[in-house]
N, CA, C and O atoms as CSV, one atom per row, in Angstrom:
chain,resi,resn,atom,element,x,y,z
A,1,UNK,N,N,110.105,82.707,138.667
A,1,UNK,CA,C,109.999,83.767,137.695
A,1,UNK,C,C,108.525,83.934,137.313
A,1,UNK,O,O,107.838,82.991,136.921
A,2,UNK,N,N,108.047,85.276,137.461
A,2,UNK,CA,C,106.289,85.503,137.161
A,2,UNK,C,C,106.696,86.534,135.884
A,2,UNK,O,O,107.451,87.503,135.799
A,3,UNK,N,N,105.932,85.926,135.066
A,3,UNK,CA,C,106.242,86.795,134.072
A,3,UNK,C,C,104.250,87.103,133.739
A,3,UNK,O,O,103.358,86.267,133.597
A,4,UNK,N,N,104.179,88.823,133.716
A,4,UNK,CA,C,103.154,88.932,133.265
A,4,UNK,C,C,102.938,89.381,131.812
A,4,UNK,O,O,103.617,90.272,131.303
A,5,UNK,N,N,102.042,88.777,131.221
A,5,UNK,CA,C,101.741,89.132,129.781
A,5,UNK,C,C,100.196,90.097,129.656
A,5,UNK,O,O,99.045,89.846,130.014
A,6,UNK,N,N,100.756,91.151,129.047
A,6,UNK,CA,C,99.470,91.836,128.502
A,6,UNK,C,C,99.328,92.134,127.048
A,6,UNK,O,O,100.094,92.561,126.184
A,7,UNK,N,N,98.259,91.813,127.078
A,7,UNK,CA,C,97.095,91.589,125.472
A,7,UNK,C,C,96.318,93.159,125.237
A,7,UNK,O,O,95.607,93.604,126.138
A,8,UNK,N,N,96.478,93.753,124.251
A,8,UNK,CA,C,95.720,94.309,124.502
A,8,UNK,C,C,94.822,94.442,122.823
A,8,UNK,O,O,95.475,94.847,121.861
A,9,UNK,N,N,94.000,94.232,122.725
A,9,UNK,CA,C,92.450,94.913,121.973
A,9,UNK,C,C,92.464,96.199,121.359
A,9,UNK,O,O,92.393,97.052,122.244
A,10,UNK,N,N,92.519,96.649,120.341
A,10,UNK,CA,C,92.339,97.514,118.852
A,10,UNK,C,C,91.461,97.229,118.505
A,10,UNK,O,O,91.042,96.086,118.326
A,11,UNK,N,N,90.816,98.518,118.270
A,11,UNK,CA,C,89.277,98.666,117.698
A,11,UNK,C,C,89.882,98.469,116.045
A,11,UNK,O,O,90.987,98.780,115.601
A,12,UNK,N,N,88.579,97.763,115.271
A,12,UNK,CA,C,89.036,97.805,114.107
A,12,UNK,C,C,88.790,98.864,112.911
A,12,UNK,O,O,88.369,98.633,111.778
A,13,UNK,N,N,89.175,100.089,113.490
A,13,UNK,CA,C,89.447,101.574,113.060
A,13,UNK,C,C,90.136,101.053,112.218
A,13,UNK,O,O,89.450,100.460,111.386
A,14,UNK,N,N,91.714,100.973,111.961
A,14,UNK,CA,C,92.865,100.848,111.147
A,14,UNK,C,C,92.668,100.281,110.209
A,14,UNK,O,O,93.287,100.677,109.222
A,15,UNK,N,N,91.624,98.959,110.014
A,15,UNK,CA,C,91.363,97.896,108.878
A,15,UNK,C,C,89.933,99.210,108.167
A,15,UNK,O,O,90.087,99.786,107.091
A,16,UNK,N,N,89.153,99.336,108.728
A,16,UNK,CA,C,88.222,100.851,107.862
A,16,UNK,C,C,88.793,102.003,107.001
A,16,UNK,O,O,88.567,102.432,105.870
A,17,UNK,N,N,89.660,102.334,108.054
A,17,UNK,CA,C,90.771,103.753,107.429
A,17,UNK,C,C,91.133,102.273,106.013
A,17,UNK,O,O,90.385,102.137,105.044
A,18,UNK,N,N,92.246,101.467,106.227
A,18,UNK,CA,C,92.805,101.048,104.920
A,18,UNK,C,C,91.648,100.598,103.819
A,18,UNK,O,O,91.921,100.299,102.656
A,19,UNK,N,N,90.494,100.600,104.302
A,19,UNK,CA,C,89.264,99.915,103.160
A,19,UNK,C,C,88.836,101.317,102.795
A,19,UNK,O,O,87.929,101.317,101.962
A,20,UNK,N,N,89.161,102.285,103.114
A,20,UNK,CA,C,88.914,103.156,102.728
A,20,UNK,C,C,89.739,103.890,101.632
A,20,UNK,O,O,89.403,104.258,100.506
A,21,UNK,N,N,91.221,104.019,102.471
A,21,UNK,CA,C,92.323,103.932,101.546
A,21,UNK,C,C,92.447,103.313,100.321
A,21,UNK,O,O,92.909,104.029,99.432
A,22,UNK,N,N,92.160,102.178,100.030
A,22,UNK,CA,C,91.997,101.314,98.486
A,22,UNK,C,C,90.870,101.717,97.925
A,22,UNK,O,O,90.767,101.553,96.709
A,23,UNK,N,N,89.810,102.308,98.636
A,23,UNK,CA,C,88.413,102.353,97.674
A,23,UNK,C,C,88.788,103.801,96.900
A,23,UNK,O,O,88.738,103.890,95.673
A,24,UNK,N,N,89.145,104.851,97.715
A,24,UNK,CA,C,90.035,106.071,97.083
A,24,UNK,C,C,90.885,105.437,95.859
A,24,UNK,O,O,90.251,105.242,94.822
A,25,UNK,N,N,92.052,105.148,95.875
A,25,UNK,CA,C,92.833,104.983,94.856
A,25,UNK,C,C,92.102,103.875,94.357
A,25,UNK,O,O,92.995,103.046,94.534
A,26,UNK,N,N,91.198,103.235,93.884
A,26,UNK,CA,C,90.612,102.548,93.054
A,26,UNK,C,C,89.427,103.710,92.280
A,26,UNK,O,O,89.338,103.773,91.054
A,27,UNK,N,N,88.590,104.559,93.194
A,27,UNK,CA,C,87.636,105.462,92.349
A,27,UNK,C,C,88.605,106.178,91.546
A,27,UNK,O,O,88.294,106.382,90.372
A,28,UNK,N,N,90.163,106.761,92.132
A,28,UNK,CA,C,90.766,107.345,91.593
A,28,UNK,C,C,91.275,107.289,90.070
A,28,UNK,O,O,91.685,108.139,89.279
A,29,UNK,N,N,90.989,105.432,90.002
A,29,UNK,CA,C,91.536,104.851,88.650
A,29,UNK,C,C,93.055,105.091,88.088
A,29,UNK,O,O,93.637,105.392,87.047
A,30,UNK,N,N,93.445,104.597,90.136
A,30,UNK,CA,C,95.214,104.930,89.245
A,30,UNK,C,C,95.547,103.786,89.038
A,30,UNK,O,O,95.089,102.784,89.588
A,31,UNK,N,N,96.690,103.864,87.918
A,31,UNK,CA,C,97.265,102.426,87.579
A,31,UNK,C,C,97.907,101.691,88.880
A,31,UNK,O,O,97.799,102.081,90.043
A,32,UNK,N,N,98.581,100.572,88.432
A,32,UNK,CA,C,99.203,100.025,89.772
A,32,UNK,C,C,100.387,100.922,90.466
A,32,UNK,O,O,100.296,101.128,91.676
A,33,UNK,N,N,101.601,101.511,89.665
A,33,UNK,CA,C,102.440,102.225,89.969
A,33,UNK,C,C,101.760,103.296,90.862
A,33,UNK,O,O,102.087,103.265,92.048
A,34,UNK,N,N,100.913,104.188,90.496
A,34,UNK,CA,C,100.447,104.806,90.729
A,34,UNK,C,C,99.859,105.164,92.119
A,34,UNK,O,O,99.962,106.123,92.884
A,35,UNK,N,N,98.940,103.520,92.118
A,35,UNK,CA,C,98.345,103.071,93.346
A,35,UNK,C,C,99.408,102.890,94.437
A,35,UNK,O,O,99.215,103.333,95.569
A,36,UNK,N,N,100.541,102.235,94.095
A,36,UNK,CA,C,101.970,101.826,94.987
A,36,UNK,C,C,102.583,102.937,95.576
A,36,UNK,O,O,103.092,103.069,96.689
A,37,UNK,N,N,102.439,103.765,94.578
A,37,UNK,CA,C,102.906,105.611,95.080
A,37,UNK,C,C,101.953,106.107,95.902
A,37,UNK,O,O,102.236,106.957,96.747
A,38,UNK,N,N,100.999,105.738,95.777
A,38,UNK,CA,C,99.773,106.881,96.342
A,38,UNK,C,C,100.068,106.285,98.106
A,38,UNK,O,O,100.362,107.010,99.057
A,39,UNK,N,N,99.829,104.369,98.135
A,39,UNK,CA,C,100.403,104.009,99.658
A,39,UNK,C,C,101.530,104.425,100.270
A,39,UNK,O,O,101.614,104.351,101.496
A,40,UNK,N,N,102.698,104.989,99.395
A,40,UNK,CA,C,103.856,105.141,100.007
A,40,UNK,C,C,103.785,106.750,100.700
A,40,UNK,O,O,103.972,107.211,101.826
A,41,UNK,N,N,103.395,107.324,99.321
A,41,UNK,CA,C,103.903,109.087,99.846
A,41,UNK,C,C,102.362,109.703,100.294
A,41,UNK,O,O,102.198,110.525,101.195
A,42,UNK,N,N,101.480,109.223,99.610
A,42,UNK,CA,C,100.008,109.946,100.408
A,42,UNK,C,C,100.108,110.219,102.203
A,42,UNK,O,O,99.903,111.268,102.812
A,43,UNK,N,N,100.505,108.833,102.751
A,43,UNK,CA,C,100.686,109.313,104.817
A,43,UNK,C,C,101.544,110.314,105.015
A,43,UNK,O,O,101.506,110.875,106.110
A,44,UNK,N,N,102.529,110.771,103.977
A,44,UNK,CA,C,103.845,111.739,104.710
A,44,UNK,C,C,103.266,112.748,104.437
A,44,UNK,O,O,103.647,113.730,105.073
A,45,UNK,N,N,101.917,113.013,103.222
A,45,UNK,CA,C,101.720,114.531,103.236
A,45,UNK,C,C,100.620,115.033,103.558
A,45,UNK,O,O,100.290,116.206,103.377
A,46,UNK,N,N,99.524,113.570,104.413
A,46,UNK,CA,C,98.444,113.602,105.152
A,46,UNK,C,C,99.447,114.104,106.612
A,46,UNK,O,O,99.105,115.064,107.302
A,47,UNK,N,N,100.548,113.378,106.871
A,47,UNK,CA,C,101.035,114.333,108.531
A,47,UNK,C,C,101.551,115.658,108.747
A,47,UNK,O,O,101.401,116.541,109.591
A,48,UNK,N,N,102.468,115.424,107.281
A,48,UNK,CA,C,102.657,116.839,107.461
A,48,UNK,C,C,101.678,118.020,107.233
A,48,UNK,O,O,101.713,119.134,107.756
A,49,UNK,N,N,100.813,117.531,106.347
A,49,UNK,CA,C,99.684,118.880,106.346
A,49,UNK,C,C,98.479,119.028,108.061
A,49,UNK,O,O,97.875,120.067,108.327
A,50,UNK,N,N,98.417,117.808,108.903
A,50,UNK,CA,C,98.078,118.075,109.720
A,50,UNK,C,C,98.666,118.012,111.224
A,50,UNK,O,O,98.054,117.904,112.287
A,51,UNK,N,N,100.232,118.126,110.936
A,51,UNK,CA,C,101.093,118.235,111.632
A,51,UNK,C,C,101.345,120.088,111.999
A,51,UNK,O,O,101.599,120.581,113.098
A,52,UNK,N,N,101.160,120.827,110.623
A,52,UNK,CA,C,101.375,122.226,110.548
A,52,UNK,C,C,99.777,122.822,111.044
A,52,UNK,O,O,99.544,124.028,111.127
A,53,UNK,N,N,98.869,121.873,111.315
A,53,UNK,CA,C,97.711,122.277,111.544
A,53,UNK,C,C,97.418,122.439,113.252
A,53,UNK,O,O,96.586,123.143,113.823
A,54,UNK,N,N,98.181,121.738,113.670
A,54,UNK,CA,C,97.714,121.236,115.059
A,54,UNK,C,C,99.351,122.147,115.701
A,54,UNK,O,O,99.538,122.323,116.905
A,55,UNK,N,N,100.062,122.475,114.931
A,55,UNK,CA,C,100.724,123.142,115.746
A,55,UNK,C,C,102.180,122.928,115.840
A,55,UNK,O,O,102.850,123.579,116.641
């Protein structure tokens, strides 16, 4: 049995975008609830607004 394994390497884009993400809702000065809301529903209306953009 050959089993091949592949690895693969991510630029660390995703960890920037989220340090970015917290520095927003921290200048924003939302409370914690607030902040908890902003991670949950902020991505659904960042896709959908550039979901209707792209087509």
């Amino acid at each position: 049995m050959d089993r091949k394994i592949k690895i693969e390497q991510h630029g660390g884009l995703g960890v920037l975008w989220m340090i970015g993400w917290l520095f927003t809702i921290g200048f924003l000065k939302f409370g914690f609830w607030k902040g908890v809301l902003a991670l949950i529903v902020w991505p659904y209306f960042l896709g959908a607004h550039f979901a209707a953009i792209t087509g």
